[in-house]
N, CA, C and O atoms as a GROMACS GRO file, in nm:
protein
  352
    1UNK      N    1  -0.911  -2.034  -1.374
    1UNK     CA    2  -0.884  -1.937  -1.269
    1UNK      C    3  -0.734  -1.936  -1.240
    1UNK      O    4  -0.662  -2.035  -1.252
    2UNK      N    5  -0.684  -1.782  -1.189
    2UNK     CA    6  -0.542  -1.816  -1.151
    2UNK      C    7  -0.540  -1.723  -1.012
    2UNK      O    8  -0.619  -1.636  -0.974
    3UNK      N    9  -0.448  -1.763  -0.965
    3UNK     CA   10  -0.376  -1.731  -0.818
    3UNK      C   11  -0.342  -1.566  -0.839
    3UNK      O   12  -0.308  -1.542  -0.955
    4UNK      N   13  -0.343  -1.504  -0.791
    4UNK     CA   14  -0.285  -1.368  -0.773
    4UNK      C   15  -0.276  -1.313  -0.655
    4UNK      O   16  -0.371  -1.311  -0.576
    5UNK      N   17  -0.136  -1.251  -0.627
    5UNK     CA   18  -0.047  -1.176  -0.514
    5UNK      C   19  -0.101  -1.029  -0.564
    5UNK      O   20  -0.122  -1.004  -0.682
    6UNK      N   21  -0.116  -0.956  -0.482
    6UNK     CA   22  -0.151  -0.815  -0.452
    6UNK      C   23  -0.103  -0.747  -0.319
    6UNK      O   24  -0.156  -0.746  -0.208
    7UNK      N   25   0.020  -0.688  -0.368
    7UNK     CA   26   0.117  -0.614  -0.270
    7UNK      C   27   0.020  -0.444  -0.246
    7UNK      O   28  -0.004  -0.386  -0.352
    8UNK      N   29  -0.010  -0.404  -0.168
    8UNK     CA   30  -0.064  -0.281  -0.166
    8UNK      C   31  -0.068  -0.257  -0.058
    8UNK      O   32  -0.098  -0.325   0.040
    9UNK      N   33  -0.008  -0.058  -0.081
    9UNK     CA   34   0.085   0.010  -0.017
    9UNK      C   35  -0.005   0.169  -0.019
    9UNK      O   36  -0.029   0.242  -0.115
   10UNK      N   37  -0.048   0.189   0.150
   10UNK     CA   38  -0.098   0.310   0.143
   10UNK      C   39  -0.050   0.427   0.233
   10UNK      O   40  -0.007   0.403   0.346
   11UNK      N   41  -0.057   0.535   0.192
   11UNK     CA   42   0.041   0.632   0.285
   11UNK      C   43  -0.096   0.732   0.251
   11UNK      O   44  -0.196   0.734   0.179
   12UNK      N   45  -0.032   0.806   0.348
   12UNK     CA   46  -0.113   0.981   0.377
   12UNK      C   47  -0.089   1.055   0.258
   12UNK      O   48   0.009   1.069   0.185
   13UNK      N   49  -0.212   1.101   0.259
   13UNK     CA   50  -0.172   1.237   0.084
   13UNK      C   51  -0.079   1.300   0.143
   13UNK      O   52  -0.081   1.301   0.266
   14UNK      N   53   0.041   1.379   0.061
   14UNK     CA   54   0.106   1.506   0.038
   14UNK      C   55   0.038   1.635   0.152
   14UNK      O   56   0.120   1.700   0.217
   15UNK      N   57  -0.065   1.656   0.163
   15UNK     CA   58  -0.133   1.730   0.243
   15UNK      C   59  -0.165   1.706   0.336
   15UNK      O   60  -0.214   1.801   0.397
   16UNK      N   61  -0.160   1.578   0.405
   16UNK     CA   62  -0.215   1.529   0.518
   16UNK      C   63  -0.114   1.474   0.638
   16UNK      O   64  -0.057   1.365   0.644
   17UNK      N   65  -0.111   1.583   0.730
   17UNK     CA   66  -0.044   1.564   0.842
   17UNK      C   67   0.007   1.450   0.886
   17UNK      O   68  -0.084   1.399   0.952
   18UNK      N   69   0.136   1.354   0.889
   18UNK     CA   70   0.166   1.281   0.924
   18UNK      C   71   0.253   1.259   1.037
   18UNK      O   72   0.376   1.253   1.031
   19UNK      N   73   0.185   1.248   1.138
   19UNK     CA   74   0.250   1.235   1.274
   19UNK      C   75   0.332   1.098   1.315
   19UNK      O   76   0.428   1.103   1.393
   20UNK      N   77   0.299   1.010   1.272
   20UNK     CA   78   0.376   0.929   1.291
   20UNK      C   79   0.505   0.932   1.212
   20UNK      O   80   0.616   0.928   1.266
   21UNK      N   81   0.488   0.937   1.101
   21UNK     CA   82   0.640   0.953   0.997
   21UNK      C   83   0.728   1.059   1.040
   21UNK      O   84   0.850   1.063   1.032
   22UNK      N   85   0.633   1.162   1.095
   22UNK     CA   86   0.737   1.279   1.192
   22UNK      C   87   0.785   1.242   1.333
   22UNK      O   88   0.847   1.320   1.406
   23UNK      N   89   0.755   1.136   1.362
   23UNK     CA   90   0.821   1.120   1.503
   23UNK      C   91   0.892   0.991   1.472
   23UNK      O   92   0.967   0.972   1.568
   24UNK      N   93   0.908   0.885   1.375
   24UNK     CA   94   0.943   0.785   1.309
   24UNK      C   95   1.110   0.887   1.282
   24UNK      O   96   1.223   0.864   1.325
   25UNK      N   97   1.063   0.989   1.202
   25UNK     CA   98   1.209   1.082   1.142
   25UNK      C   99   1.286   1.134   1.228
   25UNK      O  100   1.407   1.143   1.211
   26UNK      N  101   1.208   1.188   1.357
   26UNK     CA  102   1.286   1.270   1.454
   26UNK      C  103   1.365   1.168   1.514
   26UNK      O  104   1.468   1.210   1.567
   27UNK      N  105   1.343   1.029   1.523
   27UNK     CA  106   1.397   0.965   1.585
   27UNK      C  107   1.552   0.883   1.545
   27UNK      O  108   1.653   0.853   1.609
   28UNK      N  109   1.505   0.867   1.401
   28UNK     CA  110   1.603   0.857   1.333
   28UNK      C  111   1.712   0.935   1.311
   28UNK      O  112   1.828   0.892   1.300
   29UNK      N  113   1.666   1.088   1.301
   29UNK     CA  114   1.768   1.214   1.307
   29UNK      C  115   1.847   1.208   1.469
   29UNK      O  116   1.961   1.251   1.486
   30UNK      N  117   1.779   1.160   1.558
   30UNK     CA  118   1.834   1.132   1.661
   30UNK      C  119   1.950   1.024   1.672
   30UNK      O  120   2.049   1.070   1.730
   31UNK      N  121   1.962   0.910   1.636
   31UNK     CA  122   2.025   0.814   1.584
   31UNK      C  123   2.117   0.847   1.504
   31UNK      O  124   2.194   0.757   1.468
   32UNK      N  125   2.144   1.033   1.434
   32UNK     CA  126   2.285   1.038   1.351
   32UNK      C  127   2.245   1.029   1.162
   32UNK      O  128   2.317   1.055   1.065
   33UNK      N  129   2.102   0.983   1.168
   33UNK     CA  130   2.111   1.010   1.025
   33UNK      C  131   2.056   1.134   1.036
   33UNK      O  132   1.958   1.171   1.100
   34UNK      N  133   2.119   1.183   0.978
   34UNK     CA  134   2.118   1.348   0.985
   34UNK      C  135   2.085   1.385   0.750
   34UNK      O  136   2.054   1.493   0.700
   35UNK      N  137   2.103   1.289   0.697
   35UNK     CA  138   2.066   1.341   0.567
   35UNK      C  139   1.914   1.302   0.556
   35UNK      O  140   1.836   1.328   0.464
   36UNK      N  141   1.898   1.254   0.641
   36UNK     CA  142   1.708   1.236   0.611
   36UNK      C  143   1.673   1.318   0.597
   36UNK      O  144   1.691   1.410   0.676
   37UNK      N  145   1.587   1.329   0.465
   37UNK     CA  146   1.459   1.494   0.445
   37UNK      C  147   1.374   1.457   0.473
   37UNK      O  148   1.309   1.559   0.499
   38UNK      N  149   1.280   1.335   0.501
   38UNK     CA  150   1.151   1.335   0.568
   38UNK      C  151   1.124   1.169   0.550
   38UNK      O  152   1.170   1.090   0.467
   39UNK      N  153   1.048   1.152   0.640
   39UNK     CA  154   0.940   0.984   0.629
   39UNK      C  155   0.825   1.050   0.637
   39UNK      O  156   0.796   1.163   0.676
   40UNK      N  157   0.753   0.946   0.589
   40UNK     CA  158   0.577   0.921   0.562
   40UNK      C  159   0.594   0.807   0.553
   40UNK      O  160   0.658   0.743   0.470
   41UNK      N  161   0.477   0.742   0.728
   41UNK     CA  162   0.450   0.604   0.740
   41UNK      C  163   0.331   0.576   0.690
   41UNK      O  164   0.241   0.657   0.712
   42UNK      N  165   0.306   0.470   0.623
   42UNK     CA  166   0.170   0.366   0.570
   42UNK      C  167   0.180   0.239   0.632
   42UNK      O  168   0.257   0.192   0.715
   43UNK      N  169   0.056   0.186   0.555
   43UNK     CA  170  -0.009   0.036   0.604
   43UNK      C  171   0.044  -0.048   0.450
   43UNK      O  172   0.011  -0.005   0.339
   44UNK      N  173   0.105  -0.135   0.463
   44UNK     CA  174   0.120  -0.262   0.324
   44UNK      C  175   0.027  -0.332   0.405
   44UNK      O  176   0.009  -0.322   0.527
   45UNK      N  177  -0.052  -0.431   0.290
   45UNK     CA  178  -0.102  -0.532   0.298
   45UNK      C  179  -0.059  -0.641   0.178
   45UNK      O  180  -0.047  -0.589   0.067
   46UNK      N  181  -0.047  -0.708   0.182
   46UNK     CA  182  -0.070  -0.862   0.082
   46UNK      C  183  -0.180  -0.952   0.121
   46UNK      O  184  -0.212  -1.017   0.221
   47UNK      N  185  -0.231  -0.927  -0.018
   47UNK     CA  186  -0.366  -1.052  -0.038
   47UNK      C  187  -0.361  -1.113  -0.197
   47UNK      O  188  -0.346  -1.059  -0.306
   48UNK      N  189  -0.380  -1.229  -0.161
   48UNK     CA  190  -0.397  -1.349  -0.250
   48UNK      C  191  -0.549  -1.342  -0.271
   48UNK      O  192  -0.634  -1.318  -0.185
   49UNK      N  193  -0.569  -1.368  -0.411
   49UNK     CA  194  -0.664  -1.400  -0.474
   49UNK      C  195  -0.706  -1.471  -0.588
   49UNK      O  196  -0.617  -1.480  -0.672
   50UNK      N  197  -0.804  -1.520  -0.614
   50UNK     CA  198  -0.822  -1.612  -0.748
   50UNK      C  199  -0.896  -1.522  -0.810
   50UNK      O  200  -0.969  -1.445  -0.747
   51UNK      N  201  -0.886  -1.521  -0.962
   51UNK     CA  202  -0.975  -1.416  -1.037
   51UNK      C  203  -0.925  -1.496  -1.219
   51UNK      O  204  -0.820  -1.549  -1.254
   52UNK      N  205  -1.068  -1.467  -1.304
   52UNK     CA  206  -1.018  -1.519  -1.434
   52UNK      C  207  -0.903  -1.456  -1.516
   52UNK      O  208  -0.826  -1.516  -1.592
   53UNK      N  209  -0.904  -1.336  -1.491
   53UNK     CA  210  -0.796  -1.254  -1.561
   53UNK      C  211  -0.735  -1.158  -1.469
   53UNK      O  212  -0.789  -1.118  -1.366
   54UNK      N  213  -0.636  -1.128  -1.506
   54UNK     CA  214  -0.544  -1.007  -1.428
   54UNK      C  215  -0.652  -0.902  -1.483
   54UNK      O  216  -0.678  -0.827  -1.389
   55UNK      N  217  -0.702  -0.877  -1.562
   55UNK     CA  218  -0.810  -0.738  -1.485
   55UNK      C  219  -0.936  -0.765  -1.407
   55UNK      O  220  -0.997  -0.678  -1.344
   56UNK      N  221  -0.959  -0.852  -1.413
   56UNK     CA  222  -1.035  -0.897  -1.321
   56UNK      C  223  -0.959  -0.861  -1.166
   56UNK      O  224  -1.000  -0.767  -1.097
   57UNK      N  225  -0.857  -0.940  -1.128
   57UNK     CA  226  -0.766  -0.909  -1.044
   57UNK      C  227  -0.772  -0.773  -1.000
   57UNK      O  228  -0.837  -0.725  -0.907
   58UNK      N  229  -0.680  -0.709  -1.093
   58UNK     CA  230  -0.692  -0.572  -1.098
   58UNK      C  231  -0.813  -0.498  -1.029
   58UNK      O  232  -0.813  -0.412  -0.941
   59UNK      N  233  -0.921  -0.562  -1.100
   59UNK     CA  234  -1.064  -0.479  -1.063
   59UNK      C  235  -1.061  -0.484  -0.933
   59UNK      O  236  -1.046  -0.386  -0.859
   60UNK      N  237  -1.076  -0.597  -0.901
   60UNK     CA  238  -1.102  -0.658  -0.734
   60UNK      C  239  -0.984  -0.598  -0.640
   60UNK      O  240  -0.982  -0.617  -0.518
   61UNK      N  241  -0.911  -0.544  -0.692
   61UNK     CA  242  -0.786  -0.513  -0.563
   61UNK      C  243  -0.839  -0.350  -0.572
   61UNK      O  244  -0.848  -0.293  -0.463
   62UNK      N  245  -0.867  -0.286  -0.670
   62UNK     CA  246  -0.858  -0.164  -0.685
   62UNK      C  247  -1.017  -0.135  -0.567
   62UNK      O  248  -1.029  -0.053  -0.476
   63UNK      N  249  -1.116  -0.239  -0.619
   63UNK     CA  250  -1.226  -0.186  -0.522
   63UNK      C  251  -1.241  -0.231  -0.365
   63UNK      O  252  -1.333  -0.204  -0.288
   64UNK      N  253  -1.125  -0.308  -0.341
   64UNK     CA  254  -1.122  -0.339  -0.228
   64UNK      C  255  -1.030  -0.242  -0.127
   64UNK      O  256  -1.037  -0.250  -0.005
   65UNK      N  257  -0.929  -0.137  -0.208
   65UNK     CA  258  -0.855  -0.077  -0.150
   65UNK      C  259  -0.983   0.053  -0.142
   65UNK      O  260  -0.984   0.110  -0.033
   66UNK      N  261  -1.081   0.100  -0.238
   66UNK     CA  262  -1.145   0.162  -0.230
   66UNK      C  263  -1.257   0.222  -0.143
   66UNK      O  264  -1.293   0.337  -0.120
   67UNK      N  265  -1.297   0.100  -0.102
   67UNK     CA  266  -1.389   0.033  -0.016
   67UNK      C  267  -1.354   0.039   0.127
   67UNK      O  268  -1.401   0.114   0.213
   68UNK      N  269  -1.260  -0.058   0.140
   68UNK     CA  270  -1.164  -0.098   0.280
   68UNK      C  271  -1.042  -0.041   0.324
   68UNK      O  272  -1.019   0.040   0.414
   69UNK      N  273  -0.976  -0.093   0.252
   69UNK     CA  274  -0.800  -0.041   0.301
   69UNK      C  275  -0.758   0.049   0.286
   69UNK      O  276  -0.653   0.049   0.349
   70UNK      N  277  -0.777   0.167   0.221
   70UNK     CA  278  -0.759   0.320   0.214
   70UNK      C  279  -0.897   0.394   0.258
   70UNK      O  280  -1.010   0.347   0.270
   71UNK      N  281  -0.854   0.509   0.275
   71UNK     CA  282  -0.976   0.600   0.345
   71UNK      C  283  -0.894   0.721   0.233
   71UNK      O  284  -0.788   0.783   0.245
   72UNK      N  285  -1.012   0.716   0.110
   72UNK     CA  286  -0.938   0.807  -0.029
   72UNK      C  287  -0.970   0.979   0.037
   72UNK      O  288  -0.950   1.086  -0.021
   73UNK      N  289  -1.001   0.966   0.118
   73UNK     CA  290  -1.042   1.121   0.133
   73UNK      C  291  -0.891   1.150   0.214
   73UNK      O  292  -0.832   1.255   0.191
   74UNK      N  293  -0.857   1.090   0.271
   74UNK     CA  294  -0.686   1.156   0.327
   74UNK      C  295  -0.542   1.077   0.260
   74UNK      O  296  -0.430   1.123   0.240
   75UNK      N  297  -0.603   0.931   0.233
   75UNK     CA  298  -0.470   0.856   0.171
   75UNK      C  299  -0.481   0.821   0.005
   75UNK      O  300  -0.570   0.817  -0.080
   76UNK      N  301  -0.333   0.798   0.013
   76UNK     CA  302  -0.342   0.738  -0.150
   76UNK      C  303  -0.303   0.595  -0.107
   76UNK      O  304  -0.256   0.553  -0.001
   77UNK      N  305  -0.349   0.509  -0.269
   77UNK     CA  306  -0.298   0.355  -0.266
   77UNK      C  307  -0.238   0.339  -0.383
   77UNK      O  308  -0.279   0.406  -0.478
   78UNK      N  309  -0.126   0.243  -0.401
   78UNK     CA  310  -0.075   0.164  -0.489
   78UNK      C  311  -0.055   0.026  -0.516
   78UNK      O  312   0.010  -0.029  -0.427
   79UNK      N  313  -0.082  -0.031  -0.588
   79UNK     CA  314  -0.085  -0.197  -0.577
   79UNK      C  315  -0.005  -0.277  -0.696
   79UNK      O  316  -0.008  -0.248  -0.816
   80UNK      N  317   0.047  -0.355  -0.652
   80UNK     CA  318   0.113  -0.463  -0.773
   80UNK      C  319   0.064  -0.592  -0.698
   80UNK      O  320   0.050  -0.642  -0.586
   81UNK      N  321   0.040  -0.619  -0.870
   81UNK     CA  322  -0.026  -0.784  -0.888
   81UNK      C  323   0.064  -0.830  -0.974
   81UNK      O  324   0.130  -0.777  -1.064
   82UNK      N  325   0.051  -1.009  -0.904
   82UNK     CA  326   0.165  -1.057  -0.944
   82UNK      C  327   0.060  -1.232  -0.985
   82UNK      O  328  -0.038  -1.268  -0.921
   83UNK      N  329   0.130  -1.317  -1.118
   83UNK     CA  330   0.039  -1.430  -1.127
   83UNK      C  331   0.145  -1.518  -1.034
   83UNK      O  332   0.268  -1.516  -1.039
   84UNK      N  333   0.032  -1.617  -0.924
   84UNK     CA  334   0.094  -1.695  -0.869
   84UNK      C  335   0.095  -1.805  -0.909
   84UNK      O  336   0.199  -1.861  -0.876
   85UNK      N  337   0.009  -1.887  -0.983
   85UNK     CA  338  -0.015  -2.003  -1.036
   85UNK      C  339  -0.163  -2.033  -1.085
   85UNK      O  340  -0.271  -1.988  -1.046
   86UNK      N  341  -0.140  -2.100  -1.156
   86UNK     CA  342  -0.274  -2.110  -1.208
   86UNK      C  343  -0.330  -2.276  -1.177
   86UNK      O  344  -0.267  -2.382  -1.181
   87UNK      N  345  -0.463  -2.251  -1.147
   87UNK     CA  346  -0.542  -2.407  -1.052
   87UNK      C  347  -0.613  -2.424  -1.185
   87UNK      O  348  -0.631  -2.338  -1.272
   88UNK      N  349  -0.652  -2.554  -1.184
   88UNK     CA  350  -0.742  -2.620  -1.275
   88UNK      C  351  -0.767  -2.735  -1.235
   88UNK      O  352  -0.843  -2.808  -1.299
   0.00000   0.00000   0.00000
């Protein structure tokens, strides 16, 4: 078995109203950055896991963002896995 890091990063679809990243931006444009073209805020998570193989890994992060941590009907997800060490 080995250790695995899973960085995953979810934001609002392209189509889906983001109110917070618009008041996140206005505020910033307030503050003088004035070249900002837009924010879109998300949720990161990091989770550690043990799994026999990085697709294994893989599998397990992909159905857990599926499942849990994204809601696929309005957001998207992205994830990087990383080996942390391996136990024996």
């Amino acid at each position: 078995m080995s250790s695995y890091l899973a960085r995953v990063y979810v934001t609002p679809k392209r189509s889906v109203r983001d109110p917070e990243g618009s008041t996140v931006g206005e505020a910033l444009r307030q503050l003088g950055f004035d070249s900002l073209q837009a924010v879109r805020a998300g949720k990161y998570f990091e989770l550690s896991l043990e799994a026999g193989t990085s697709g294994e890994a893989d599998g397990a992060v992909e159905r857990m963002c599926r499942q849990l941590l994204a809601n696929p009907v309005i957001e998207d997800f992205r994830f990087e896995l990383q080996v942390e060490a391996s136990s024996e």
